[in-house]
N, C-alpha and C positions, 0 to 999 in steps of 0.2 A: 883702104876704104874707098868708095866709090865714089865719084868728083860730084855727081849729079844730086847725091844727098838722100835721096831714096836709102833707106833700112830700118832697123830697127831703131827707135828712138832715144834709146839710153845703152847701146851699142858702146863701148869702148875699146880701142884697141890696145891690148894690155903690152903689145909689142913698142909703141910708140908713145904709149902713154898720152892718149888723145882721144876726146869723142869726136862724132861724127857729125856731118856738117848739119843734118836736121835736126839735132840737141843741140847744136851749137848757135843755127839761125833762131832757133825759138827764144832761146834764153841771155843767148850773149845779144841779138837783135830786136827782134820783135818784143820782148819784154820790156828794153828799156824804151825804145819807140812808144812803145802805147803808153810807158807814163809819161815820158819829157812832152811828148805833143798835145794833152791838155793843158799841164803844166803852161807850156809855152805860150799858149793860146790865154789862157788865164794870166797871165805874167804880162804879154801885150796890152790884153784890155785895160788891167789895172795900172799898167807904167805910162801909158799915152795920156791919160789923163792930168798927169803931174807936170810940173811948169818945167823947163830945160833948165839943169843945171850946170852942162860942161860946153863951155865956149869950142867948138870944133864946127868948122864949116861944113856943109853938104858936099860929100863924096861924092864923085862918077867912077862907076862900077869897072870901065873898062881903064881909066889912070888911075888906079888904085889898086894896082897890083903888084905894089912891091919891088916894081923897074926900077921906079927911082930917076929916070931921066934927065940930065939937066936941067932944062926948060920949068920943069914942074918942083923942082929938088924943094922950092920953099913951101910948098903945098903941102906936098905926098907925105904929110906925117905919121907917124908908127898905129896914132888913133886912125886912121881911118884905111889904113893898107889891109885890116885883116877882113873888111867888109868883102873887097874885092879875094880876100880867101876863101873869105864861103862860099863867094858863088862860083869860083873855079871847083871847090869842095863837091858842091852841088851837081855840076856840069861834071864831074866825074860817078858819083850815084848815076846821075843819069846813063850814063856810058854804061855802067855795070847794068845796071836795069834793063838797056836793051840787048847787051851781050848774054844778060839770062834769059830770056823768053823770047829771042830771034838766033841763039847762039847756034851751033854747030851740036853743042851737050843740051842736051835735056834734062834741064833740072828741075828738081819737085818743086812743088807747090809750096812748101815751106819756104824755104831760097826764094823764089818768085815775091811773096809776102814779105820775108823778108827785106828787100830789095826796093821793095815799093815802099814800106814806112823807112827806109832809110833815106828817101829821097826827100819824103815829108818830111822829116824831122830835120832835114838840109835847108829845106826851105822855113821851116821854122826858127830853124838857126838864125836867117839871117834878119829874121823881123827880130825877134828877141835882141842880136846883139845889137840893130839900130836903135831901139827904142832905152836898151840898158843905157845905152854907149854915152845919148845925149841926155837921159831923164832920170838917172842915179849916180851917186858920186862914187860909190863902188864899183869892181869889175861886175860882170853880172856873176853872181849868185846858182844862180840855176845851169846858164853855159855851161860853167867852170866843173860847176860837179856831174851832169855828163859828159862833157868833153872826157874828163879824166875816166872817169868809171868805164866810157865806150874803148875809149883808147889803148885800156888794159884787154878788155874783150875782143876788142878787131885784131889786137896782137896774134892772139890766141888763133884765131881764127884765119888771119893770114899766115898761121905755123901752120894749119889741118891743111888748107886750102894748097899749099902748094906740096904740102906732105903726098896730097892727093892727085896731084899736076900729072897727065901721062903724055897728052899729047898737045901739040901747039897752042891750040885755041884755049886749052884750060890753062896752060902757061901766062898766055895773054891777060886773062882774066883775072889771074892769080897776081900779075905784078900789076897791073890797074886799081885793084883791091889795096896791093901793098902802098902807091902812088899817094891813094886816099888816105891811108892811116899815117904814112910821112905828112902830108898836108893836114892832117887833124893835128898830128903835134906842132907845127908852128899853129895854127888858131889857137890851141889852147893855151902856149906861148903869150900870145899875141893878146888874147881874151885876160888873162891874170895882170898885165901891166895897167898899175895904179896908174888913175887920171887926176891927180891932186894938183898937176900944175898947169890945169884946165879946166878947174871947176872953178866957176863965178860963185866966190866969198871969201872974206877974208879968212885969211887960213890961218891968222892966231886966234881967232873965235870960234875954232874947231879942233877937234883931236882928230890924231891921225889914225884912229881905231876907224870914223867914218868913211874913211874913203881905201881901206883895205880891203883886199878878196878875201875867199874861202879860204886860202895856204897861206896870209897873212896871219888871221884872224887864228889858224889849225895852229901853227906852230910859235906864236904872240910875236913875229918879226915886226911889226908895228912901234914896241915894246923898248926896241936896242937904241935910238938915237935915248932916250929915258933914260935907259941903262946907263952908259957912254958919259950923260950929262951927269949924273948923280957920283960916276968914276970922278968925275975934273972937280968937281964944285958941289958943297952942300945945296941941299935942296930945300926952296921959297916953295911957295904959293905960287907966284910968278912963272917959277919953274916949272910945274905940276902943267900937264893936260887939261886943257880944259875938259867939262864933262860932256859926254854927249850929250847932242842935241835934242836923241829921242829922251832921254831922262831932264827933260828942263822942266820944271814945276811950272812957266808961264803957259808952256805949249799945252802940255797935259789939263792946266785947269782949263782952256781954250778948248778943249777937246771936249771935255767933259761938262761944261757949262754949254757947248751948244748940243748934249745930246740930251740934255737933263731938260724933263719935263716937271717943271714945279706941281702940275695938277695929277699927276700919273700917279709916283710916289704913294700918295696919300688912298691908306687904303689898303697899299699892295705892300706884302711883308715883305717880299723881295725887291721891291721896286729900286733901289741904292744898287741894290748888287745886278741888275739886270741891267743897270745905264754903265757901272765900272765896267763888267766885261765886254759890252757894247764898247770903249772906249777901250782898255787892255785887250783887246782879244789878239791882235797880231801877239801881242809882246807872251801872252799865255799860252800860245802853240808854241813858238818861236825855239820853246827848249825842248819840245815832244819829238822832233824828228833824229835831233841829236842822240838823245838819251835811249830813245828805241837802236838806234845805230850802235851805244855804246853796249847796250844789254845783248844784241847779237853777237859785237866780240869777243863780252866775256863768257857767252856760253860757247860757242866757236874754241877758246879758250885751251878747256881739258879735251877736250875732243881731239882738239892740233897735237899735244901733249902725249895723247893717247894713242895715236897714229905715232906719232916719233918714236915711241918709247918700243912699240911693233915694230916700225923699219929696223932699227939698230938693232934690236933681238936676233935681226936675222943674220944665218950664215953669210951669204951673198947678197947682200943689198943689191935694189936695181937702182942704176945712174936717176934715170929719169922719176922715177917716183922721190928720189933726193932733192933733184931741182924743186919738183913740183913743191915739197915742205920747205925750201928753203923761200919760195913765194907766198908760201902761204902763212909764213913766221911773219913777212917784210910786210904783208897783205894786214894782219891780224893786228900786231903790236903798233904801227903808223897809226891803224884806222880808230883802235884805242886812246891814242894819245889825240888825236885829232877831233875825235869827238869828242873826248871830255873837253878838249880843250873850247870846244864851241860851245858844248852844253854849259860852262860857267860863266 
């Protein structure tokens, strides 16, 4: 397949079991780039307004990368070393960016776009983790599920890219590519690590469902010290989690007593129900993105099913189309399990 990306758009090569880098920049890149970067941008606005909740001091970009130094050892902690990985993160986009559109190869236009919203979504990265990092008691949310999702795709794609490697300078390119996706797995590392024993409250006036990430919250690891305790000791009241705080009837009538317009109501048939979802409306999306996620898997489902059941029919299975169903079994049943698990 040809390095530059140029051909047909849904081009696969049946020998390698691989598409090509212009279906792959659109969909493994540019795709997720155009949603995460509103996303993000909308995620800032709304989280800077929020008061600070995790005690962590202000970072310098440039001692905060993970040296570690003596001098700094009591500083440099795990919160604030993956800031300084983004923007090496970033500073490495960058490098691909100008080694696409000054390189020695000539790559499309796809590539090229691609290249530029990964840079964006670089630098979006690092506003989102500042603002997550000190203004919600969880990891971020949003990060974590592109970090992951890109990280499976950049795989993919640093396997075409070097599939496709002929001569030095695409070589170069290809393992500065790879460089970047090694440093996306420590950020997203890095990004999943609970801040619980940094967030300003006291921490028996909260459960510890609030300050778990996505793959806490996906697989209930939250859950086991409960577990653990109910193994040694009957279980009080005392015992028991407290409830979350978004479910506290003081806050919620708080909420809903200052959206409520005692003269509106009057009059309007809906006027009750138009101040609750004014007041629930996070908590009422909240299970729609899950639940569309989990209906993808299950129709994904017989589809996956239906391909296997074809592979193994055959004479001669190929290797690589095996790999690819045995990804896409790990791909399909996690993603099922995970979304229910956040949908309830």
């Amino acid at each position: 397949m040809p390095f530059d990306g140029k051909g047909n758009l849904l081009h696969l090569n049946p020998e390698q079991f691989d598409f090509n880098l212009q279906f792959e920049s659109l969909f493994f890149s540019i795709l997720p780039s155009v949603l995460f970067i509103p996303s993000s941008l909308w995620r800032t606005l709304a989280q800077i307004r929020k008061p600070v909740v995790v005690n962590a001091p202000v970072f310098h970009l440039i001692k905060t990368v993970c040296l570690d130094p003596p001098p700094f050892r009591q500083f440099l902690r795990s919160e604030h070393c993956y800031k300084g990985a983004i923007v090496i993160y970033a500073g490495l986009e960058l490098a691909l960016l100008i080694l696409t559109a000054v390189g020695s190869f000539h790559m499309s236009r796809m590539v090229i776009a691609s290249s530029v919203l990964q840079l964006v979504s670089a630098l979006f990265m690092i506003t989102v983790s500042v603002v997550d990092h000190s203004r919600s008691p969880r990891p971020s949310m949003l990060l974590n599920s592109y970090l992951s999702l890109t990280l499976l795709l950049d795989i993919a794609r640093a396997r075409t890219l070097f599939l496709s490697s002929d001569h030095s300078s695409e070589i170069i390119y290809s393992s500065v590519f790879s460089a970047s996706v090694g440093l996306k797995t420590g950020i997203l590392v890095l990004e999943a690590c609970q801040k619980a024993r940094w967030v300003i409250w006291n921490a028996k006036e909260h459960s510890p469902e609030e300050t778990s990430g996505i793959f806490s919250l996906g697989v209930f690891f939250w859950l086991n010290k409960l577990f653990l305790a109910g193994y040694r000791q009957a279980f009080t009241i005392d015992t028991l989690y407290p409830l979350d705080s978004s479910f506290d009837a003081q806050a919620l009538h708080a909420q809903f007593a200052k959206r409520l317009d005692y003269t509106k109501p009057e009059g309007d048939q809906f006027g009750l129900l138009k101040v609750l979802i004014r007041t629930l409306w996070v908590q009422l999306l909240l299970p729609i993105p899950p639940r569309a996620a989990l209906i993808a898997f299950y129709i994904c489902q017989p589809l996956f099913i239906e391909s296997l059941i074809t592979y193994l029919s055959r004479s001669e299975p190929d290797p690589n189309v095996g790999y690819g169903l045995i990804g896409a079994a790990i791909f399909i049943y996690s993603g099922i399990a995970i979304s229910y698990a956040l949908y309830w």
